[in-house]
N, C-alpha and C positions, 0 to 999 in steps of 0.2 A: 374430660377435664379432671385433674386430678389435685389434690390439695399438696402444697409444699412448704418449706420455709424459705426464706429469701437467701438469696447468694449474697455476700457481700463484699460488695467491688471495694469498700474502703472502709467503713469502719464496722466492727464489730457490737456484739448487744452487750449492755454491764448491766450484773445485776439482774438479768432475766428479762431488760428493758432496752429494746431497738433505741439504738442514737440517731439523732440526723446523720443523713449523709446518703450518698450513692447506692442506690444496688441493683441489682438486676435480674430480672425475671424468665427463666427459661419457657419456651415455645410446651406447651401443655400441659404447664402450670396454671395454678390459680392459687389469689393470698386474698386470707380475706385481714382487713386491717379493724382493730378497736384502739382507736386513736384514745389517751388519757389527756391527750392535750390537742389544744387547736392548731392544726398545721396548713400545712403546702404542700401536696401531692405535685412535684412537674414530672411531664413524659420528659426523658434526655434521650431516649431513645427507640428508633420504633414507633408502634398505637397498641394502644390499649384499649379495654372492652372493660366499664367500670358501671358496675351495679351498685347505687347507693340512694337513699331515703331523698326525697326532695324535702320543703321545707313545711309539709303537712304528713310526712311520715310515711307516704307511697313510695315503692321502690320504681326507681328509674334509671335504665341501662344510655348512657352515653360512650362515645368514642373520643378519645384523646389521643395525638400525637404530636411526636417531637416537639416541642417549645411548649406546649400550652400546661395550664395550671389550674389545680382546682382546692381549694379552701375547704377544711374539713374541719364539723364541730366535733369537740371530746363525745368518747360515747356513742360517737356516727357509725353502724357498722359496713365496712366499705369495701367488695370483691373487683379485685383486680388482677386482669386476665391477658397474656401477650393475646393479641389477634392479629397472627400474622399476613406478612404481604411478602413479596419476592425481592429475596437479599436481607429481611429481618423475619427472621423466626422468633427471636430473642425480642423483648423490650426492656429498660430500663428506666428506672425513677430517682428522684432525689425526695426526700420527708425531710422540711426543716420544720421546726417546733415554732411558731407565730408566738409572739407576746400576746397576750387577752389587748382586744383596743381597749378594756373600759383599764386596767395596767396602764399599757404604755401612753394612756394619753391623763388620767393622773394628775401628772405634775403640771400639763397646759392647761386639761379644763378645770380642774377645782382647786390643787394647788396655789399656783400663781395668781388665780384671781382672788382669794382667800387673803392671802398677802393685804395683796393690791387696796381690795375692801376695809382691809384694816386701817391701811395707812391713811388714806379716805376720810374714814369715821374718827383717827383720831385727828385728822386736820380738821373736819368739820368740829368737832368739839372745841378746838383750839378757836374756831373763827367764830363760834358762837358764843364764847368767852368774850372775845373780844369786842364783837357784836355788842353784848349787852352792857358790856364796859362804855363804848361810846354811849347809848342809847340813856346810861346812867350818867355821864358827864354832858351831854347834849339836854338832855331833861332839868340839867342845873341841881339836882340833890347834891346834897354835902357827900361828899368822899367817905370811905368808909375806912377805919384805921386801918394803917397799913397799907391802902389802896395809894392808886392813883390820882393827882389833882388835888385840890383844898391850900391848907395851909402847910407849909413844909414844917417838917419837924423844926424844935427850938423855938418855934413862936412864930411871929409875924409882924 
């Protein structure tokens, strides 16, 4: 097993940093990946033989092929290895960059509800206004200038 860079079936690296997209891994290779960002590892083609940290930080070797996907955190260091079979020597992959969920969800979980909250609290204050307005006309106190109820301006 020898260490390589990727071939790229479609896009190139800008900037010294791999983009999403397609590439493909020649038969005795190995790449090992330090993902900066949270992505999607899928097989497009072939299996692979992929050594990476579970979620206590032991290293575990699984097998992946064609269709399947594996979610990787930033920082995960992750070796990725064609394991050939008959008619694929070669495997390929696709890396698309994942929005972070606590990002893309945002604007549903605290955003919107934040709003929402507001508009709420200033109804409720609206209704508790009003609330104590009856509760002061219902109780029969004299009206407060300006207010509601009593004697209308100009006398009576």
């Amino acid at each position: 097993m020898s260490s390589s860079s990727l071939l790229p079936s479609s896009l190139a690296s800008v900037r010294g940093r791999a983009q999403a997209g397609h590439w493909k891994l020649p038969a005795g290779r190995a790449l090992s990946l330090y993902p900066r960002e949270r992505g999607v590892l899928e097989i497009t083609l072939g299996r692979v033989w992929i050594t990476a940290p579970d979620i206590h930080g032991a290293s575990v070797d699984q097998v992946l092929v064609a269709g399947e996907r594996l979610v990787v955190r930033p920082g995960v260091h992750v070796v990725i290895e064609p394991w050939g079979c008959a008619g694929w020597p070669a495997a390929a992959f696709r890396w698309d960059r994942v929005p972070s969920p606590v990002r893309a969800d945002w604007e549903r979980s605290v955003a919107q509800p934040a709003r929402e909250l507001a508009q709420a609290l200033a109804g409720a204050a609206h209704a508790g206004v009003r609330v104590l307005a009856g509760l002061w006309d219902w109780a029969g106190l004299p009206a407060q200038p300006g207010g509601r109820g009593g004697v209308p301006c100009g006398g009576g």
